[in-house]
N, CA, C and O atoms as a Maestro MAE file, in Angstrom:
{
 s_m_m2io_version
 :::
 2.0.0
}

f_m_ct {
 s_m_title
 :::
 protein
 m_atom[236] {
  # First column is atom index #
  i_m_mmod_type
  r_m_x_coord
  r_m_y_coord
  r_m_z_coord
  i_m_residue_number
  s_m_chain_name
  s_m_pdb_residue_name
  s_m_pdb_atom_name
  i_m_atomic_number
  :::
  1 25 0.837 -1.194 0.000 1 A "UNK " " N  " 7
  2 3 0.000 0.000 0.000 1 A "UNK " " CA " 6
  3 2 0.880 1.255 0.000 1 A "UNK " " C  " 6
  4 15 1.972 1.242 0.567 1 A "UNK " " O  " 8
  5 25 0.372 2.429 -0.684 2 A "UNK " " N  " 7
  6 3 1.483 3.051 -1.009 2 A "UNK " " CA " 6
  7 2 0.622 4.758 -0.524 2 A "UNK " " C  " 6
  8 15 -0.459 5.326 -0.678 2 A "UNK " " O  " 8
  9 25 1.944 4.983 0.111 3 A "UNK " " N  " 7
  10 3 1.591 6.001 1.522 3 A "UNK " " CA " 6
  11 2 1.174 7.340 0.622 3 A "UNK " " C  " 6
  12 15 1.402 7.471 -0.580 3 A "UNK " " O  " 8
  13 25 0.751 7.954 1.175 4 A "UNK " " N  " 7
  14 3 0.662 9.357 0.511 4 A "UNK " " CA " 6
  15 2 1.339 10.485 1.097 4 A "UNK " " C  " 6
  16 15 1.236 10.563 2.322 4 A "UNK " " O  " 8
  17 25 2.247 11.700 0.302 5 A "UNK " " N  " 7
  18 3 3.349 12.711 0.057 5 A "UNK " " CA " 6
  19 2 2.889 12.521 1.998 5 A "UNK " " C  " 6
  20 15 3.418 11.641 2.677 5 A "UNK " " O  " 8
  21 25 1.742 13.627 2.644 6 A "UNK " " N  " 7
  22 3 1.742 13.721 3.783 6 A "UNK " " CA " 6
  23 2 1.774 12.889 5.431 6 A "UNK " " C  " 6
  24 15 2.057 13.235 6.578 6 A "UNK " " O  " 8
  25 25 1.278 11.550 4.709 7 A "UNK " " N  " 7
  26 3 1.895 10.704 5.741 7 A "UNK " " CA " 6
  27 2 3.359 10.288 5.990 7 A "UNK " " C  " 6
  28 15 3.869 9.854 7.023 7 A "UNK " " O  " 8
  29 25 3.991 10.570 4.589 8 A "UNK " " N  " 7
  30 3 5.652 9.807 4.598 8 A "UNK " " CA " 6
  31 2 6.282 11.411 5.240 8 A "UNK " " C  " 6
  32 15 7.289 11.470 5.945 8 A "UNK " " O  " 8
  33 25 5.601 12.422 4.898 9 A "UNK " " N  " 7
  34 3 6.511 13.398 5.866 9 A "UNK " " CA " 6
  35 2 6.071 13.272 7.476 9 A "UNK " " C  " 6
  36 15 6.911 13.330 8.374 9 A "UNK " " O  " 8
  37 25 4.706 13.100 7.708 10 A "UNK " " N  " 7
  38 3 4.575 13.260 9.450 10 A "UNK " " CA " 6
  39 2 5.375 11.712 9.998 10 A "UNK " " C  " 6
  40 15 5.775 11.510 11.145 10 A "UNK " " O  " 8
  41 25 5.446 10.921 9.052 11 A "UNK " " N  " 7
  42 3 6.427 9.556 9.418 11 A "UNK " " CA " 6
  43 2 7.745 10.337 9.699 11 A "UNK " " C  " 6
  44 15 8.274 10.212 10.804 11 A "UNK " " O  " 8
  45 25 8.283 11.116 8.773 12 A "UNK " " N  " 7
  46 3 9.483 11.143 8.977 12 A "UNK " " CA " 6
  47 2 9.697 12.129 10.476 12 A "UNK " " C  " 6
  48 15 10.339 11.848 11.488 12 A "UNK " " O  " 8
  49 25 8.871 13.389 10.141 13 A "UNK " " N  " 7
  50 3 8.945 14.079 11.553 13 A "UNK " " CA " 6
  51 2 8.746 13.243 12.664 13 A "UNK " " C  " 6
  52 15 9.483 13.617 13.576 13 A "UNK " " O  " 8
  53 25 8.233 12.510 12.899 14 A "UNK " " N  " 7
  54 3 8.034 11.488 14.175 14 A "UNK " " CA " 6
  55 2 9.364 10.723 14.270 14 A "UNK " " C  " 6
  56 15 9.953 10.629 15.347 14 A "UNK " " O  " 8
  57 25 9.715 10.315 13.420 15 A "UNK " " N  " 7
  58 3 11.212 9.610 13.454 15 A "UNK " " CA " 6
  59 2 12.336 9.871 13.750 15 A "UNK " " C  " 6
  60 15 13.221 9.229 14.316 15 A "UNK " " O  " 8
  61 25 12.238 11.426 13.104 16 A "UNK " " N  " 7
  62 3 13.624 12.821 13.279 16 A "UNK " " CA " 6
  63 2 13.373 12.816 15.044 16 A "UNK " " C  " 6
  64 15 14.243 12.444 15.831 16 A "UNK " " O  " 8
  65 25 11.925 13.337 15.476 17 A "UNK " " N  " 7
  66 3 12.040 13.973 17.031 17 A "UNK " " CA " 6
  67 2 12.548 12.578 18.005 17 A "UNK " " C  " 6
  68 15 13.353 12.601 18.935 17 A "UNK " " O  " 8
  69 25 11.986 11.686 17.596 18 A "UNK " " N  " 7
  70 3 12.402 10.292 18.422 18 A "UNK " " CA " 6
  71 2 13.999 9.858 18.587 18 A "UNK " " C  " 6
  72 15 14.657 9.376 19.509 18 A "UNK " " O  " 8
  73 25 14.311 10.312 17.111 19 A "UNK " " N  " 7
  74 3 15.951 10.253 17.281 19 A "UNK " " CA " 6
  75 2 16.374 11.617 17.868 19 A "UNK " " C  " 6
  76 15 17.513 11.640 18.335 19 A "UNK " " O  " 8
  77 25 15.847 12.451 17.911 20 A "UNK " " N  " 7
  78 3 16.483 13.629 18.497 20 A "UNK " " CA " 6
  79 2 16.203 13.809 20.205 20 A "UNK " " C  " 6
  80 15 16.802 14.459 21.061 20 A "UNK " " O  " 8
  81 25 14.917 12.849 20.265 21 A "UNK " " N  " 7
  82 3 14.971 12.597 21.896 21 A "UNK " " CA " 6
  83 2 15.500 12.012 23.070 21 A "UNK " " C  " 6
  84 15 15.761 12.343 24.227 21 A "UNK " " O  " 8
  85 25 15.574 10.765 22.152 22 A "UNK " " N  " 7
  86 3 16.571 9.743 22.275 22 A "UNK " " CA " 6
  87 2 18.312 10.442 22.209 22 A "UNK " " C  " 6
  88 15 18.893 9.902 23.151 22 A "UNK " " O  " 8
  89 25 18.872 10.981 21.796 23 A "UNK " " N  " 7
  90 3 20.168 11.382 21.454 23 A "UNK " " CA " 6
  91 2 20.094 12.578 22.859 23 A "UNK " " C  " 6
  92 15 21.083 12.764 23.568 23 A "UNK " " O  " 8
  93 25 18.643 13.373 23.108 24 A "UNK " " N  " 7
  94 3 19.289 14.135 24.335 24 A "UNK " " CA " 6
  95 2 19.271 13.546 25.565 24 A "UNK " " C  " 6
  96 15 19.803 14.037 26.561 24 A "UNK " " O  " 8
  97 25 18.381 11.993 25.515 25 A "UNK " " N  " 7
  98 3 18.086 11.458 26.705 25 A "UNK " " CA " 6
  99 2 19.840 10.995 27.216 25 A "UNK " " C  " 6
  100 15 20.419 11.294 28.261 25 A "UNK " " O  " 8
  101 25 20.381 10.114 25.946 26 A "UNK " " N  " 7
  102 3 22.045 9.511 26.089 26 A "UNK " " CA " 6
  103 2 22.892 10.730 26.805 26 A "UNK " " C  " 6
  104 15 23.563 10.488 27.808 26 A "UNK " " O  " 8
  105 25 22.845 11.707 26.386 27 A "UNK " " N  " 7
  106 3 23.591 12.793 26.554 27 A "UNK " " CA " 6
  107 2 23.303 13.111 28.097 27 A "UNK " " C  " 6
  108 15 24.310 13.177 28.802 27 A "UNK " " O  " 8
  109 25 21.800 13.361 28.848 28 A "UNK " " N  " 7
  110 3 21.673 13.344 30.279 28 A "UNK " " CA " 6
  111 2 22.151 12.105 31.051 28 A "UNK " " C  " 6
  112 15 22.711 12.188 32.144 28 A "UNK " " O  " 8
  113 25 21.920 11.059 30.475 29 A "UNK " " N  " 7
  114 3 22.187 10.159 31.429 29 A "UNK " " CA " 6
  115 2 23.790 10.357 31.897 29 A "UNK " " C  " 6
  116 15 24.329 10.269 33.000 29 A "UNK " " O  " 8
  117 25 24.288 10.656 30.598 30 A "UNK " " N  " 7
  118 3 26.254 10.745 30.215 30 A "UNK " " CA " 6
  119 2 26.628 11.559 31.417 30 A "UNK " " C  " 6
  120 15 27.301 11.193 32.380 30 A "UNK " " O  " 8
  121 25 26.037 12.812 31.178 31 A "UNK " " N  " 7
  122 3 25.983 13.608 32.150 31 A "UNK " " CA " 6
  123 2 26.048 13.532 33.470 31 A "UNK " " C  " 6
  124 15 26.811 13.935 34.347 31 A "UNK " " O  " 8
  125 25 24.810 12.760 33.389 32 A "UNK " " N  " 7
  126 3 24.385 12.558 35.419 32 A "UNK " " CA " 6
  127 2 24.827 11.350 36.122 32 A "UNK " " C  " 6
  128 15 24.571 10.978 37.267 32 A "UNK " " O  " 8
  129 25 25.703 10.691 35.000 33 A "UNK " " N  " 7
  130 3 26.669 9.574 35.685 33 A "UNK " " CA " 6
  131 2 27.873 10.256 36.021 33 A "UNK " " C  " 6
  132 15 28.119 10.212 37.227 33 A "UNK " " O  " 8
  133 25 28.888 11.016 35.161 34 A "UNK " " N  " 7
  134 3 29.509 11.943 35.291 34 A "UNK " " CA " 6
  135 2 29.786 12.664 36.862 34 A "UNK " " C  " 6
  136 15 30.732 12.642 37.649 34 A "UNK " " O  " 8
  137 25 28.463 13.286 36.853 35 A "UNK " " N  " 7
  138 3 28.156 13.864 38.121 35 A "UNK " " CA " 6
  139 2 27.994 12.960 39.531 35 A "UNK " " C  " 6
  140 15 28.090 13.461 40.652 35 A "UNK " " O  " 8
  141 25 27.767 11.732 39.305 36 A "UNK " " N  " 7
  142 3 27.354 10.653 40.273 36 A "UNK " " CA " 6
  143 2 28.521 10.134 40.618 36 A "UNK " " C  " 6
  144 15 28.746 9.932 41.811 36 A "UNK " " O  " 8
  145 25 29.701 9.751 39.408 37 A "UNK " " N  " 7
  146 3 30.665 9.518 39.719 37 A "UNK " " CA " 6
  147 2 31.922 10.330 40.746 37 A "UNK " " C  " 6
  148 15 32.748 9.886 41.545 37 A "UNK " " O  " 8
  149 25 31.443 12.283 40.068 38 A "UNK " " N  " 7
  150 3 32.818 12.712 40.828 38 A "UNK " " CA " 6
  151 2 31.978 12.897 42.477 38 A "UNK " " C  " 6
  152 15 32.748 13.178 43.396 38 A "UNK " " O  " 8
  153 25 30.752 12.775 42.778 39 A "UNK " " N  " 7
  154 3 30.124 12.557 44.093 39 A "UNK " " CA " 6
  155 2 30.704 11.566 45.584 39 A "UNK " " C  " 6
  156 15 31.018 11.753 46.759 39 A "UNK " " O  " 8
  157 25 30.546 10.181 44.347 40 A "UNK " " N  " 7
  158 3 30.416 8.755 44.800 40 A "UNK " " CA " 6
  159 2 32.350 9.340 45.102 40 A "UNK " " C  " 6
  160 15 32.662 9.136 46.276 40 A "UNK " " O  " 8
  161 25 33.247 9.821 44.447 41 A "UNK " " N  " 7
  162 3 35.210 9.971 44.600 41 A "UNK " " CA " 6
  163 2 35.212 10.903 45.981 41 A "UNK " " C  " 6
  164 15 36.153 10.787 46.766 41 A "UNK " " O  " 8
  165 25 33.990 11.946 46.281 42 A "UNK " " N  " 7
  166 3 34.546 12.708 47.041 42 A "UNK " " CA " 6
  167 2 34.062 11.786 48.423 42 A "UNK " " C  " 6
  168 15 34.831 11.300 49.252 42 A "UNK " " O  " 8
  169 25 32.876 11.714 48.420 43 A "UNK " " N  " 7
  170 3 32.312 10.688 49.472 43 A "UNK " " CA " 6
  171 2 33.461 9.817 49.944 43 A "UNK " " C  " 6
  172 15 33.944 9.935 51.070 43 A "UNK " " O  " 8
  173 25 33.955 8.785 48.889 44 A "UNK " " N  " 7
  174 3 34.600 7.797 49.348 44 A "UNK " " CA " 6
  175 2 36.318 8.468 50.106 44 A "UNK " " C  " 6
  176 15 36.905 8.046 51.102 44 A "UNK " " O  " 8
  177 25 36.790 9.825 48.987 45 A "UNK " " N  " 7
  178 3 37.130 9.943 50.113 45 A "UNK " " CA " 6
  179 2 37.415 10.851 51.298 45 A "UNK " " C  " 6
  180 15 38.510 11.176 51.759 45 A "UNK " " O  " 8
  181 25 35.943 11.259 51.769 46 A "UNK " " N  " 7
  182 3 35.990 11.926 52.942 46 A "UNK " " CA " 6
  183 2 36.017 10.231 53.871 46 A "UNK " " C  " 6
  184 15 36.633 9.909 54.888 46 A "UNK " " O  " 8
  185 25 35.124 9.482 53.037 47 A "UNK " " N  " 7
  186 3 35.453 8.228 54.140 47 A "UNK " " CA " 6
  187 2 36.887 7.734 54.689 47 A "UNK " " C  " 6
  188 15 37.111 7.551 55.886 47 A "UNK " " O  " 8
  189 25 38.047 7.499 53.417 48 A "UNK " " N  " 7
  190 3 39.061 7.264 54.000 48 A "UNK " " CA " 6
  191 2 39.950 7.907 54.463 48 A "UNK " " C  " 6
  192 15 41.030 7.535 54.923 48 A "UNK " " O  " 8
  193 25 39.360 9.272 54.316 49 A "UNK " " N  " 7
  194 3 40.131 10.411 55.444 49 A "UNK " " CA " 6
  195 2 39.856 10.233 57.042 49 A "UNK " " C  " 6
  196 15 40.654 10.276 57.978 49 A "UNK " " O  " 8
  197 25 37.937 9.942 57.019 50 A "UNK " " N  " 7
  198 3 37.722 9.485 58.538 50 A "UNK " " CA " 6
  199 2 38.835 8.439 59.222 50 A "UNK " " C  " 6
  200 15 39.622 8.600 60.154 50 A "UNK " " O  " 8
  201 25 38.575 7.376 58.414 51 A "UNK " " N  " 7
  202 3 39.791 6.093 59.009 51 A "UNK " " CA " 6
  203 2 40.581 5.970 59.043 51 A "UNK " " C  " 6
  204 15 41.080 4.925 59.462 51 A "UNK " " O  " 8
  205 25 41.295 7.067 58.577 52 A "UNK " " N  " 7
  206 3 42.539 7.719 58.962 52 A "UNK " " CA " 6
  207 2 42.539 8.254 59.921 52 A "UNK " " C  " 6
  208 15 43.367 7.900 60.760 52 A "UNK " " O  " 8
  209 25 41.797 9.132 60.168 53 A "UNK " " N  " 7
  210 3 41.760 9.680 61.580 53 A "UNK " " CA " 6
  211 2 41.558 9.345 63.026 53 A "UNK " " C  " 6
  212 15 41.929 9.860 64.080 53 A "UNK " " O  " 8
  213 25 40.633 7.998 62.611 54 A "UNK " " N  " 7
  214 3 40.729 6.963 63.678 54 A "UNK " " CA " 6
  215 2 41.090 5.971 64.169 54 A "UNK " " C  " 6
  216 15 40.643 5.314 65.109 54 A "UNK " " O  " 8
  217 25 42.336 5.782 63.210 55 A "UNK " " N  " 7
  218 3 43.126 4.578 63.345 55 A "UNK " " CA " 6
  219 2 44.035 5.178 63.707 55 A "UNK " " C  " 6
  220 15 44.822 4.346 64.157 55 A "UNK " " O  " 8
  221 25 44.582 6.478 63.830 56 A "UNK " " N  " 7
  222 3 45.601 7.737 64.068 56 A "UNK " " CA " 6
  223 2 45.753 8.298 65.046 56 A "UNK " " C  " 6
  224 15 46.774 8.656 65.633 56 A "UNK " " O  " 8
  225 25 44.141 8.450 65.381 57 A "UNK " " N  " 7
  226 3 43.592 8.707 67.158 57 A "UNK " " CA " 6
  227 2 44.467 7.784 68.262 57 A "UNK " " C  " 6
  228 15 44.243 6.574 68.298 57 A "UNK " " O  " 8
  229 25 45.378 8.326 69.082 58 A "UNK " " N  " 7
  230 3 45.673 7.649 70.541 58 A "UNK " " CA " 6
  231 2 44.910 7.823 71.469 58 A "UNK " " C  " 6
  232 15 44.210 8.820 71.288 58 A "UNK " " O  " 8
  233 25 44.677 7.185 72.605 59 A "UNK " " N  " 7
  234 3 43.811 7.094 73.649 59 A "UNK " " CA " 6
  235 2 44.611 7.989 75.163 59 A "UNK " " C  " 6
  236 15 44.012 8.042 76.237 59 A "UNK " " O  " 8
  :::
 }
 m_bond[235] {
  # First column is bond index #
  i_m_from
  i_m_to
  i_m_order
  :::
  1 1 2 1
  2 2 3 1
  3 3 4 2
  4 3 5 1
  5 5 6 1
  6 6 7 1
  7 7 8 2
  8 7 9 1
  9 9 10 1
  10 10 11 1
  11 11 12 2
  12 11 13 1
  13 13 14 1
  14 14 15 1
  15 15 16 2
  16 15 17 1
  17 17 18 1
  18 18 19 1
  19 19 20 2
  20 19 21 1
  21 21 22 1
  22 22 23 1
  23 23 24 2
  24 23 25 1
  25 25 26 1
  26 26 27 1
  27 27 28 2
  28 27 29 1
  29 29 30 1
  30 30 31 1
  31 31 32 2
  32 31 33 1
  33 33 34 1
  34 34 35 1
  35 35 36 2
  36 35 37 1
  37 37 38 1
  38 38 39 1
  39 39 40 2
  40 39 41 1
  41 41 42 1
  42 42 43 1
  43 43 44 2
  44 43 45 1
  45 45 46 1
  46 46 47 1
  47 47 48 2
  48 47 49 1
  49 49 50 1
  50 50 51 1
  51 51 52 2
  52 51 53 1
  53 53 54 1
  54 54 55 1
  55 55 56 2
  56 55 57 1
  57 57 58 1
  58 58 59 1
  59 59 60 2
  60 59 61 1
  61 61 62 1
  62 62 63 1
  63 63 64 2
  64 63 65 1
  65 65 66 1
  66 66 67 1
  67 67 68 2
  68 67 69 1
  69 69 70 1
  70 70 71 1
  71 71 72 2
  72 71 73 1
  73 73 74 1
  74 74 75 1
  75 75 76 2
  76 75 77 1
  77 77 78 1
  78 78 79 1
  79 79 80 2
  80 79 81 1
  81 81 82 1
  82 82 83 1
  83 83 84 2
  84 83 85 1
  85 85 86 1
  86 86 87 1
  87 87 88 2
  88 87 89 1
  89 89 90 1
  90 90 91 1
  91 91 92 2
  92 91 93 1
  93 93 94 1
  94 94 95 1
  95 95 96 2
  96 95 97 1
  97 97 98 1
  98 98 99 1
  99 99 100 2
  100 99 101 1
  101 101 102 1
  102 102 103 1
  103 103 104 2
  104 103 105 1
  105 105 106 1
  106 106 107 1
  107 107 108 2
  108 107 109 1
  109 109 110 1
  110 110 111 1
  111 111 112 2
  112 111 113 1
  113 113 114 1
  114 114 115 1
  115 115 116 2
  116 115 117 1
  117 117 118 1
  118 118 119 1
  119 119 120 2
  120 119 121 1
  121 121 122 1
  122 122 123 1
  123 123 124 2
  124 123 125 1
  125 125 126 1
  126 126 127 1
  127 127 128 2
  128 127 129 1
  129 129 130 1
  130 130 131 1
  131 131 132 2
  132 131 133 1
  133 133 134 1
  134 134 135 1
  135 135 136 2
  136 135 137 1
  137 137 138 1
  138 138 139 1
  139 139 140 2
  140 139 141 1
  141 141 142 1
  142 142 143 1
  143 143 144 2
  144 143 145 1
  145 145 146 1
  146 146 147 1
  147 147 148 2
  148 147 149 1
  149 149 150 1
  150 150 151 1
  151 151 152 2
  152 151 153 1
  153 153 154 1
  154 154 155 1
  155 155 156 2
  156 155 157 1
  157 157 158 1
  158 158 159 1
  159 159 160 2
  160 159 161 1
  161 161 162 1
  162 162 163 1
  163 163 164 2
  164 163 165 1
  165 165 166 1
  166 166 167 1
  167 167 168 2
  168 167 169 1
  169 169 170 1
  170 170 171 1
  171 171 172 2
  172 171 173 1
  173 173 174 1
  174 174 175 1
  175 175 176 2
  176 175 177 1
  177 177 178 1
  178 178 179 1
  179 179 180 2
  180 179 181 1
  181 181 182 1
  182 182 183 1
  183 183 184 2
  184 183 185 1
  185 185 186 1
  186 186 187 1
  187 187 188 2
  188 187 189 1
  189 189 190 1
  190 190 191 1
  191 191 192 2
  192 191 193 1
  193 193 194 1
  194 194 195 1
  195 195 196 2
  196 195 197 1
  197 197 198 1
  198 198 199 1
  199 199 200 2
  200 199 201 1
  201 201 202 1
  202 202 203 1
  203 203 204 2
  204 203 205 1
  205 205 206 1
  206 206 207 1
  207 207 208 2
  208 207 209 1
  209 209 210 1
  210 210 211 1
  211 211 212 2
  212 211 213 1
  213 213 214 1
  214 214 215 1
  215 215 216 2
  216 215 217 1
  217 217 218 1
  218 218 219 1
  219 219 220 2
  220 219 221 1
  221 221 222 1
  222 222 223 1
  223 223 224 2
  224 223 225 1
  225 225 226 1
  226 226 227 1
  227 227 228 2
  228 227 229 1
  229 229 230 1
  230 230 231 1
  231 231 232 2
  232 231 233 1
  233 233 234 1
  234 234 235 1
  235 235 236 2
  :::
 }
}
């Protein structure tokens, strides 16, 4: 069955925004791992600064 001029363009616009949604979704996630990661470096190490400090501690 053979589409007509205005369905093969609203096909294509639907296709373009899906890839263009998709491409900004990759890009946030990229992002907010990024951000999760330099989080998760400082966390870990304020932690091994603590256990330093308490293995350092005399009584």
């Amino acid at each position: 069955m053979q589409r007509t001029r205005t369905e093969v363009g609203r096909w294509r616009l639907l296709r373009q925004a899906q890839r263009r949604r998709n491409r900004w979704l990759e890009g946030q996630s990229r992002r907010n791992s990024r951000i999760q990661r330099i989080r998760v470096d400082r966390q870990l190490g304020r932690q091994k600064r603590s256990l330093l400090y308490a293995t350092n501690y005399k009584w």
